[in-house]
C-alpha positions in Angstrom: -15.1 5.9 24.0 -14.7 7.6 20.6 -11.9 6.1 18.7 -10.7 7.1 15.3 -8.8 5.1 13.1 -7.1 6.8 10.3 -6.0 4.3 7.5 -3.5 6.2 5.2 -2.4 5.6 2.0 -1.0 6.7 -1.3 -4.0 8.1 -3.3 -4.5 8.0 -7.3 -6.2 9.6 -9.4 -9.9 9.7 -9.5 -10.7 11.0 -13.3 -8.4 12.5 -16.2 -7.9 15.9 -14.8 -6.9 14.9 -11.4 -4.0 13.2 -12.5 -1.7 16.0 -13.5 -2.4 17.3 -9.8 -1.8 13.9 -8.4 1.6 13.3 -9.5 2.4 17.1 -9.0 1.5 16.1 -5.0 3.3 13.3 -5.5 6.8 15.1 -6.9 6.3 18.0 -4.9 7.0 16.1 -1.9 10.0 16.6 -0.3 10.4 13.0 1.1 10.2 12.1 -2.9 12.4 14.3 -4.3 14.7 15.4 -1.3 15.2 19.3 -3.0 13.7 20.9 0.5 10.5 22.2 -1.6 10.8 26.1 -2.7 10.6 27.3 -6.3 12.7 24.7 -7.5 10.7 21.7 -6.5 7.8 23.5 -7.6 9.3 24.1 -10.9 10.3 20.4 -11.5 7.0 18.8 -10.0 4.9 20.9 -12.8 7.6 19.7 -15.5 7.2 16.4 -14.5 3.9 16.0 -14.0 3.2 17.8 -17.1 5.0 15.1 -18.9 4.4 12.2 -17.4 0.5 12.4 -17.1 0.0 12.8 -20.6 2.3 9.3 -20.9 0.2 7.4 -18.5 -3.0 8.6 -18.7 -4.0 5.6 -21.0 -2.4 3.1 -18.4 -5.1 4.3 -16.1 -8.1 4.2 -18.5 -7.3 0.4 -19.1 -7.0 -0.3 -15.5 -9.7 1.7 -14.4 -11.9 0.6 -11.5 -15.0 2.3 -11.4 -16.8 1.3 -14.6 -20.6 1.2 -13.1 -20.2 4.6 -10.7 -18.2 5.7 -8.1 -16.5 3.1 -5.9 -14.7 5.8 -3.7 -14.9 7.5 -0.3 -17.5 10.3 0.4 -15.1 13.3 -0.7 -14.5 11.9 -4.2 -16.0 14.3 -7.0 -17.4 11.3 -8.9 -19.5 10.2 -6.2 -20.8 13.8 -5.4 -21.4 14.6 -8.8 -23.0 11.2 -10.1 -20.1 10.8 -12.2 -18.7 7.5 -14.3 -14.9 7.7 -14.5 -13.0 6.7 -17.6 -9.9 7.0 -16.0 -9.8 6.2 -11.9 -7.1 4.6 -10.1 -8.2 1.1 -7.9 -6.4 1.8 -4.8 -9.6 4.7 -4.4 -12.4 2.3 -4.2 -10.2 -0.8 -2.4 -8.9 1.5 0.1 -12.5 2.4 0.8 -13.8 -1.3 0.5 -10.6 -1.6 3.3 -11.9 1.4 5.7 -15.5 -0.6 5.4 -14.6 -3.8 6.4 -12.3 -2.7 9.4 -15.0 -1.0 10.8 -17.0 -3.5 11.1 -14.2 -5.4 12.2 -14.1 -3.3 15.5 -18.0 -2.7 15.2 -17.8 -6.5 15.8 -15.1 -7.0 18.2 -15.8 -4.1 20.5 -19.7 -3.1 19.7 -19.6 -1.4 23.4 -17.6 1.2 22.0 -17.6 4.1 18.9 -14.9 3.4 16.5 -14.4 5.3 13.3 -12.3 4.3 10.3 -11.3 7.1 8.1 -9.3 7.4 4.8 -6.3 10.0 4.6 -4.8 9.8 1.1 -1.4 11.6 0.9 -1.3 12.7 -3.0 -5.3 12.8 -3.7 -8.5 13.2 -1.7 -9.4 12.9 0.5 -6.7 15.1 2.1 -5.1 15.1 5.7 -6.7 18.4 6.6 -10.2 17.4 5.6 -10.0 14.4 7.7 -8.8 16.1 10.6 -11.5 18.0 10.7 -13.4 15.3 10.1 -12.2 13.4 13.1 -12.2 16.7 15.4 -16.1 17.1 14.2 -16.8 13.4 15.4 -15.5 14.1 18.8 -12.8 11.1 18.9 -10.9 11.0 22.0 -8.2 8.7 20.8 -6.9 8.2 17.5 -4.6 6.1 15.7 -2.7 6.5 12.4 -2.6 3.5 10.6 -0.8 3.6 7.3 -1.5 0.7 4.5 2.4 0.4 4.2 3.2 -2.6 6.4 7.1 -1.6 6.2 8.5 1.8 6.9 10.0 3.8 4.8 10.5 7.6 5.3 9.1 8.0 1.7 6.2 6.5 2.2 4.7 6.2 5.8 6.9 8.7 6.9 5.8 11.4 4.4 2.0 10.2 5.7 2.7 11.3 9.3 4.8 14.2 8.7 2.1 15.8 6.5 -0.4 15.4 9.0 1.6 16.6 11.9 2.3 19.7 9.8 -1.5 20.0 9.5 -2.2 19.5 12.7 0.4 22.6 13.4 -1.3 24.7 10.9 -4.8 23.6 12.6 -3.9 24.9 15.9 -2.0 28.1 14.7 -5.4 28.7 13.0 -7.2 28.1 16.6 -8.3 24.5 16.0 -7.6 22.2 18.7 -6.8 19.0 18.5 -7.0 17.5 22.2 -7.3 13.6 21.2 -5.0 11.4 22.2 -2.8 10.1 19.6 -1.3 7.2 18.3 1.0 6.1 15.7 0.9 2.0 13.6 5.0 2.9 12.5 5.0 -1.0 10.4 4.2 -5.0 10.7 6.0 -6.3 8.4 6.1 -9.5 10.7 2.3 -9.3 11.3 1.7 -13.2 11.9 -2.2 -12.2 10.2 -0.5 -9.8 7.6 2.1 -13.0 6.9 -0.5 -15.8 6.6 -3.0 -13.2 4.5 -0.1 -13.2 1.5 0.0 -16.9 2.1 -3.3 -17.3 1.5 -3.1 -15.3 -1.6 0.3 -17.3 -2.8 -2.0 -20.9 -2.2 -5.0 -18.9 -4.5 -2.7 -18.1 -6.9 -0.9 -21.4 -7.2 -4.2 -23.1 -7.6 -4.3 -21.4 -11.2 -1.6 -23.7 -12.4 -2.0 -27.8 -12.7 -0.3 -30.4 -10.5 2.6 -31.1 -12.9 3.4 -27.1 -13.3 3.1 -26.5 -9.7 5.9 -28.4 -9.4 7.7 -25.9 -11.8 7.0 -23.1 -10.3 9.5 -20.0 -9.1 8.0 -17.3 -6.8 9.6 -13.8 -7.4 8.7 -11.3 -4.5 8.2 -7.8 -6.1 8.5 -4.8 -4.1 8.6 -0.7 -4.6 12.4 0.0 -5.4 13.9 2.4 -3.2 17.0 4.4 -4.3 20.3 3.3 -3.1 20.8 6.9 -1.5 17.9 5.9 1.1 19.0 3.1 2.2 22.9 3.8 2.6 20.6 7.2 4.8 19.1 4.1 7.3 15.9 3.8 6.0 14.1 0.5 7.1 12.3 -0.5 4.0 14.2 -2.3 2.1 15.5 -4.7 5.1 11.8 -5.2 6.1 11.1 -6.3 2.9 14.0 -8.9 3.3 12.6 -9.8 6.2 9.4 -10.1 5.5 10.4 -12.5 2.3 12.1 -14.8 4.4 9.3 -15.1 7.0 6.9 -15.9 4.4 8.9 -18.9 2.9 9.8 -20.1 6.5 6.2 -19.9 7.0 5.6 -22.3 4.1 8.8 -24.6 4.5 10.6 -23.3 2.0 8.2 -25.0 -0.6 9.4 -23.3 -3.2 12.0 -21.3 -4.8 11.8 -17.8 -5.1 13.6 -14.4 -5.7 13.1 -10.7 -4.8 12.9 -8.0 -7.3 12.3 -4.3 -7.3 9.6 -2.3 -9.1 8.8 1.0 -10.6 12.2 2.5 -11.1 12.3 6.1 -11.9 15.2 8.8 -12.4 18.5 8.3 -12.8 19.7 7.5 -9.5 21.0 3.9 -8.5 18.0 2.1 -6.7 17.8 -1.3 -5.3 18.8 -4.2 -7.0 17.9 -6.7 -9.2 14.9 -4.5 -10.8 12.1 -6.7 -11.0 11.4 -6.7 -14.8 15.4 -7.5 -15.6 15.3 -10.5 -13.2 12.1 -12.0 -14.9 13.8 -11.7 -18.0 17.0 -13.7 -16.5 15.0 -16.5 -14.9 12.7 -17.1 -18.3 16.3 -17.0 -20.0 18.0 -19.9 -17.7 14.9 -21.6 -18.6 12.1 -21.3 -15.7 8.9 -20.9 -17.9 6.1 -21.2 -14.3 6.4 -17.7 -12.2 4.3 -16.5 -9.8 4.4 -12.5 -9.2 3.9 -11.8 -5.8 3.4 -8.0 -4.9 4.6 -8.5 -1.0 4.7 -4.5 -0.1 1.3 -3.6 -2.0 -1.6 -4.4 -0.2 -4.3 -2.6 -1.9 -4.3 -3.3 -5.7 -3.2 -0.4 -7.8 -1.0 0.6 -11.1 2.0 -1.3 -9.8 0.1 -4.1 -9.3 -3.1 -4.1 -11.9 -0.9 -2.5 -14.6 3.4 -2.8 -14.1 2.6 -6.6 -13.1 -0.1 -7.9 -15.1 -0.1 -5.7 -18.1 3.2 -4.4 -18.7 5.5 -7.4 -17.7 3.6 -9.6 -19.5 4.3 -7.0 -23.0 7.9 -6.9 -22.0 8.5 -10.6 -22.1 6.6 -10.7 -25.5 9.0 -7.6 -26.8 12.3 -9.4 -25.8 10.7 -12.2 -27.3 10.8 -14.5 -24.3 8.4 -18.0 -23.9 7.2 -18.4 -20.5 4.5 -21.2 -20.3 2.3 -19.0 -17.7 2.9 -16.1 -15.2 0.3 -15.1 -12.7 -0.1 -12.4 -10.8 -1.3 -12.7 -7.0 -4.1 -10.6 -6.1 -3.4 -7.8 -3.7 -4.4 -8.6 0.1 -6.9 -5.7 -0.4 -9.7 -6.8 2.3 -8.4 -10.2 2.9 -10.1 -11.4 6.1 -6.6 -12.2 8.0 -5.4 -8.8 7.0 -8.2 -6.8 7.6 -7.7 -8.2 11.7 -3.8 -7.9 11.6 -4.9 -4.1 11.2 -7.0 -4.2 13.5 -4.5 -6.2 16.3 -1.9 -3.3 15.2 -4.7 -1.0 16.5 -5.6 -3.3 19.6 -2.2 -3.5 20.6 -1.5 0.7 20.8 -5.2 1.1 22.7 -4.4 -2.1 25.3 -4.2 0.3 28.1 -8.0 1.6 27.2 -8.8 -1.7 25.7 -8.0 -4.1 28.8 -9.4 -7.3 26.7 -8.4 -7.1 23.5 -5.8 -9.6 22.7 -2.8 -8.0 21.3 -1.2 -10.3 17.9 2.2 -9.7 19.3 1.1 -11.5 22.5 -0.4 -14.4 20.1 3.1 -14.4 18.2 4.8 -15.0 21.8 2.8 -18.0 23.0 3.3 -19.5 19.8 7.2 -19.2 19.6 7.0 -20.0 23.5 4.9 -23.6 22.3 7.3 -24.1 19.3 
């Protein structure tokens, strides 16, 4: 069989002048910025855009990933024109180090059969339409949408699978068929893989601090903030999150003591609460001076991460003139071995009807609690 995987994800920019259009894609979507799209999104996207790119543009030169050549997938410009980027986002060339390593992952586990791991970004290339017809040219006869958002949020994995159904309409209006079987990853927030993979990470990360501060040390959980109005509308997200939190530090016997915070803020609409920078402030202030930052809802590294964590926070403590003996940052899960097969059990487990052996993680998660 031919079987398509389709790994979606954010996007980021790629070079300087891609990153006006980037965040117009990004403010022009109407699961961002709920304003039903027409001339007055439009308007507002370009404004914003406009503005904000020539803020950030030096956040993404000092975090830029590609220093030695390009480190993205096929369709990026950089690769095709032998380019060196000054100013490229790392969620381009860790999502692509991602799509590699799962595909050998089911090049491994089922070699009798074609799989196919493709990259759909939502805001940059590669597109959903190019990789349609990507995945149409290949000849796949099943395919499954798997987005690197392990909790669902309409914003996020929901804006991935509307766009592409709405491609996928425009494809066949234009005579383009698309006869593959089709299949959608909607979250795993309670992956057991996905769980122990930021568990892993915690352990590396606490390994950069001594015996005597490990003892010290506060764990604060750092996710995308959501605005209030989303979640009072039902979205998931921000319980997953909660969820997911709680399984961790049951995971690991409550070892620890640790907080939630919420990230990347923008507008002036209420959104979740405590924002992660304020809380940081409040636990150096009562006098914890060991944090680890743990980025539970990002697993590929990118500006949140690489910049709003280790850059930004650590400038804001120094401004409100704050001492905190050490703060480090855990490494996203990126291609973290454990990960890399809790996406491909989330696959398994959708194909188990065409896939008679594979071993689904859910029916791993079952024995276990069934032994326990």
């Amino acid at each position: 069989m031919n079987i398509g995987v389709v790994l979606m994800n954010l996007g980021g920019p790629t070079s300087e002048d891609s990153l006006k259009t980037f965040l117009y894609n990004l403010f022009a979507d109407e699961d961002i910025i709920k304003l039903g799209g027409g001339f007055f999104q439009d308007k507002l996207a370009k404004f914003i855009s406009t503005i904000r790119s020539k803020k950030i543009v030096k956040n993404y030169q000092e975090i830029n990933y590609c220093t030695k050549g390009c480190t993205g997938s096929k369709y990026c410009f950089n690769r095709q024109n032998k380019v060196i980027s000054t100013c490229c986002s790392p969620i381009n060339g860790l999502t692509e180090l991602q799509r590699r390593t799962l595909e050998k992952q089911f090049k491994q586990d089922y070699p009798e059969h074609n799989f196919k791991v493709y990259t759909c970004m939502r805001y940059w290339l590669p597109f959903a339409d190019q990789i349609m017809n990507e995945v149409r040219e290949d000849g796949m006869d099943h395919v499954v949408l798997l987005p690197l958002y392990p909790h669902f949020s309409w914003t996020t994995s929901g804006s991935s699978f509307r766009d592409w159904e709405n491609i996928r309409i425009k494809q066949k209006e234009e005579g383009k068929s698309a006869d593959w079987n089709e299949y959608i990853v909607k979250d795993y927030y309670l992956n057991h893989d996905y769980l122990h993979a930021i568990n892993d990470r915690i352990n590396e990360t606490l390994d950069r601090f001594t015996e005597t501060e490990r003892r010290q040390v506060h764990i604060v959980f750092t996710a995308h903030g959501t605005p209030i109005a989303e979640v009072e509308s039902g979205d998931p997200y921000t319980r997953q999150i909660n969820e997911t939190v709680e399984a961790i530090m049951n995971m690991r016997g409550r070892d620890k003591q640790y907080w939630l915070g919420f990230q990347s803020r923008v507008g002036p609409q209420k959104w979740t609460q405590p924002n992660t920078e304020e809380l940081v402030f409040r636990l150096v202030r009562y006098g914890i001076k060991h944090l680890i930052m743990v980025p539970v809802a990002f697993v590929t590294d990118h500006i949140e991460t690489a910049m709003e964590l280790n850059i930004e926070l650590r400038e804001a403590i120094e401004e409100e003139k704050l001492h905190i003996e050490k703060l480090e940052v855990m490494a996203g899960l990126n291609d973290h071995p454990l990960f890399i097969k809790a996406l491909a059990d989330e696959t398994y487990n959708l194909l188990s009807h065409v896939l008679p052996n594979g071993v689904s993680n859910k029916q791993e998660m079952i024995q276990e609690k069934a032994v326990s």
